[in-house]
C-alpha positions as CSV (number, residue, x, y, z in Angstrom):
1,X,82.0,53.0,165.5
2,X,84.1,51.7,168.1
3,X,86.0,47.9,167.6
4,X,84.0,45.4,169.3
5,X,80.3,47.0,167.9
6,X,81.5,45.2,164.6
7,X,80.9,42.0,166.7
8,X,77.8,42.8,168.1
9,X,75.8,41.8,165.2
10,X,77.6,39.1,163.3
11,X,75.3,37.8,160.0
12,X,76.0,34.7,158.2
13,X,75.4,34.0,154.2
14,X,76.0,31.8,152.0
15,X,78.1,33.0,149.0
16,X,77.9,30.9,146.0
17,X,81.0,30.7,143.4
18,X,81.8,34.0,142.1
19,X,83.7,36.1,140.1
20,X,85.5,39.4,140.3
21,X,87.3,41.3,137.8
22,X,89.8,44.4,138.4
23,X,93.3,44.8,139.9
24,X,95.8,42.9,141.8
25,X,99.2,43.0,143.9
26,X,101.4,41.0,145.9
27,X,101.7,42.0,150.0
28,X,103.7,41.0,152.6
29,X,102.4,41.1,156.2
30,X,105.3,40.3,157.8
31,X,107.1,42.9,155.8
32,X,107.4,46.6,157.6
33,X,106.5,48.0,154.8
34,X,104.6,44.3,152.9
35,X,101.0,46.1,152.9
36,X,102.2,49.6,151.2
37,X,101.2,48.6,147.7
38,X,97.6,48.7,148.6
39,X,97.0,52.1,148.3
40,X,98.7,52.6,145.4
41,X,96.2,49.9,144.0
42,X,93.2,51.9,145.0
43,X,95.1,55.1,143.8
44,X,94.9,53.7,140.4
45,X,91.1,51.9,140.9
46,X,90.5,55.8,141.0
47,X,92.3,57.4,139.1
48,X,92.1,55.6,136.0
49,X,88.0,54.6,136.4
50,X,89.0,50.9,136.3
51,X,85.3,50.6,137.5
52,X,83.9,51.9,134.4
53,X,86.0,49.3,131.9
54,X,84.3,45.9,133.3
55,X,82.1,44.9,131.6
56,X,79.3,41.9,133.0
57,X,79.3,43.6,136.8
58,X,77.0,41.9,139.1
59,X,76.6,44.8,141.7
60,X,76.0,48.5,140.7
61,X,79.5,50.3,142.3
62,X,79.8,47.9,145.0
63,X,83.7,47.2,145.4
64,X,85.8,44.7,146.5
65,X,88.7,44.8,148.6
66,X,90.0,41.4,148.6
67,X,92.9,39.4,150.5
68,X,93.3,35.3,148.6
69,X,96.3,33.3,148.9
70,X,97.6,34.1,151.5
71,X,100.9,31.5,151.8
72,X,101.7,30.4,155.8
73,X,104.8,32.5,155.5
74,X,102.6,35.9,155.5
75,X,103.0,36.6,151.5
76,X,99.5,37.2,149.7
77,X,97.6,38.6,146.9
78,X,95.4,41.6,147.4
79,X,92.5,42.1,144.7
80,X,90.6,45.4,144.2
81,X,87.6,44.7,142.0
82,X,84.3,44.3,141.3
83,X,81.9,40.7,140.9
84,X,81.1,40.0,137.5
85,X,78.6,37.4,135.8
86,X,81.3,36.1,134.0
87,X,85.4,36.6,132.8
88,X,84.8,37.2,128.8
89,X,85.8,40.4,127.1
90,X,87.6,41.3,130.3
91,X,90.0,44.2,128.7
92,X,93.6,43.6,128.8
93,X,95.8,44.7,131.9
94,X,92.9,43.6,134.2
95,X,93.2,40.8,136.5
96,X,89.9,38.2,136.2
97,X,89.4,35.5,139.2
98,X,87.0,32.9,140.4
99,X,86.4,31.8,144.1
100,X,84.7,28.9,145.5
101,X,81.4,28.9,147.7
102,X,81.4,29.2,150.8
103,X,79.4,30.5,154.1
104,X,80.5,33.6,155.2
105,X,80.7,35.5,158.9
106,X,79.7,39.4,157.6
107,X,80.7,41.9,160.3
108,X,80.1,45.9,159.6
109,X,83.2,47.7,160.4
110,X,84.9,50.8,159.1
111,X,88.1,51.3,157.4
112,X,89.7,53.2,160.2
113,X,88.9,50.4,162.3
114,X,90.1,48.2,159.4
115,X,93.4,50.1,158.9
116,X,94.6,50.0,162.8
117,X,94.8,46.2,162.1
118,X,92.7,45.2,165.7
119,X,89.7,44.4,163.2
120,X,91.4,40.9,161.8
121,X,93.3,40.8,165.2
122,X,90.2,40.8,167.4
123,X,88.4,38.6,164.5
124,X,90.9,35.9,165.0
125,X,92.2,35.9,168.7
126,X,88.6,36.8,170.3
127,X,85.8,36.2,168.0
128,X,86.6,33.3,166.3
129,X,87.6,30.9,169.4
130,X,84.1,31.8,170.9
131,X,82.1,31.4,167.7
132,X,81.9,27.9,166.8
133,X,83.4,28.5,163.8
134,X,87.2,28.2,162.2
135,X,88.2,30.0,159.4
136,X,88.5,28.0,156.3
137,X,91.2,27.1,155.0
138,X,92.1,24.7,151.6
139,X,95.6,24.5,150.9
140,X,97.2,24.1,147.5
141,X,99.7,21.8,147.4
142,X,101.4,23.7,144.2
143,X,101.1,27.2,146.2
144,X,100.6,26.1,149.9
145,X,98.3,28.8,149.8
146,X,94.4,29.3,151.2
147,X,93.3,30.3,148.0
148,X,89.7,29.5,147.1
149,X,88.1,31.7,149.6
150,X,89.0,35.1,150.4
151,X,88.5,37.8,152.8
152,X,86.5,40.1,151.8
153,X,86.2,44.1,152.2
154,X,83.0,45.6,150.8
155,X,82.4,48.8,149.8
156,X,78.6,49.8,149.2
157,X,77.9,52.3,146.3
158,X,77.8,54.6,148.3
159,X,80.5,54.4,150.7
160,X,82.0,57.9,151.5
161,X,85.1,57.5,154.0
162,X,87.3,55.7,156.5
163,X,84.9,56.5,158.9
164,X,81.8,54.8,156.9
165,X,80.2,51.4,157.7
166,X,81.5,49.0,155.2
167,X,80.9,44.8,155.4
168,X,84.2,42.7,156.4
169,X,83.6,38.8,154.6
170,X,85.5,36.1,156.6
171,X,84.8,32.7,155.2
172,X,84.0,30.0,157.9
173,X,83.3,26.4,158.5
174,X,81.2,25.0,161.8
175,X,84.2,23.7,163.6
């Protein structure tokens, strides 16, 4: 898949309030090395079959990758998980969290295309402008952070490689 094929056929949906249990850490993007601790999330999403301890899943082995407040000085939170029905019995260690509704912009992409970073780049300096549409943003005035919608990287049961289509979530308003 080449970059700007994961524009070509944009589809939007409404996402209702939702909640995903799973795994979370702190990145830096303006960091040189801010976004390291992302693999080493997914390392241990694997390795330790985090999948199989949630209990109430929504989806059947579709994963989230998931970026939330994200602060203006480039410091966020990045969530590996699944959508659950609900937060009880969650086991301890796990991180449980609950995003507002919101209509989303659903591209298909791949993770290689993902990982060069000229998905979001593209997204935000070309897409967006032309779209009608602006990325939305609350701010919390404890956090100054956009924290009730998220980013969104699906993975689909049965998602392979870097190189397979997977679904990139941006949450938009009509400007």
């Amino acid at each position: 898949m080449e970059l700007m094929q994961c524009f070509e056929n944009v589809r939007f949906m409404n996402k209702e309030t939702f909640y995903v249990a799973g795994l979370e850490v702190d990145i830096h993007y303006n960091s040189g090395d801010g976004t390291a601790p992302i693999s080493g999330l997914w390392e241990m999403w694997g390795n330790e079959k985090i999948i199989e301890l949630i209990p109430n899943q929504v989806f059947d082995g579709t994963v989230y990758g998931m970026t939330h407040s994200e602060t203006t000085d480039g410091k966020a939170k990045y969530f590996v998980g699944v959508e659950v029905n609900n937060l009880d019995e969650l086991p301890v260690g796990l991180v449980g969290r609950k995003f507002h509704a919101s209509e989303y912009a659903v591209f298909d992409t791949t993770l290689d295309i993902i990982f060069t970073g000229m998905f979001w780049r593209t997204f935000y300096t070309k897409w967006l402008p032309e779209s009608g549409y602006a990325v939305r943003e609350e701010h919390n005035d404890l956090l100054n952070a956009f924290d009730k919608y998220p980013a969104i990287e699906v993975y689909p049961k049965n998602w392979e490689n870097e190189q397979s289509i997977m679904q990139a979530y941006a949450p938009i308003v009509k400007k």
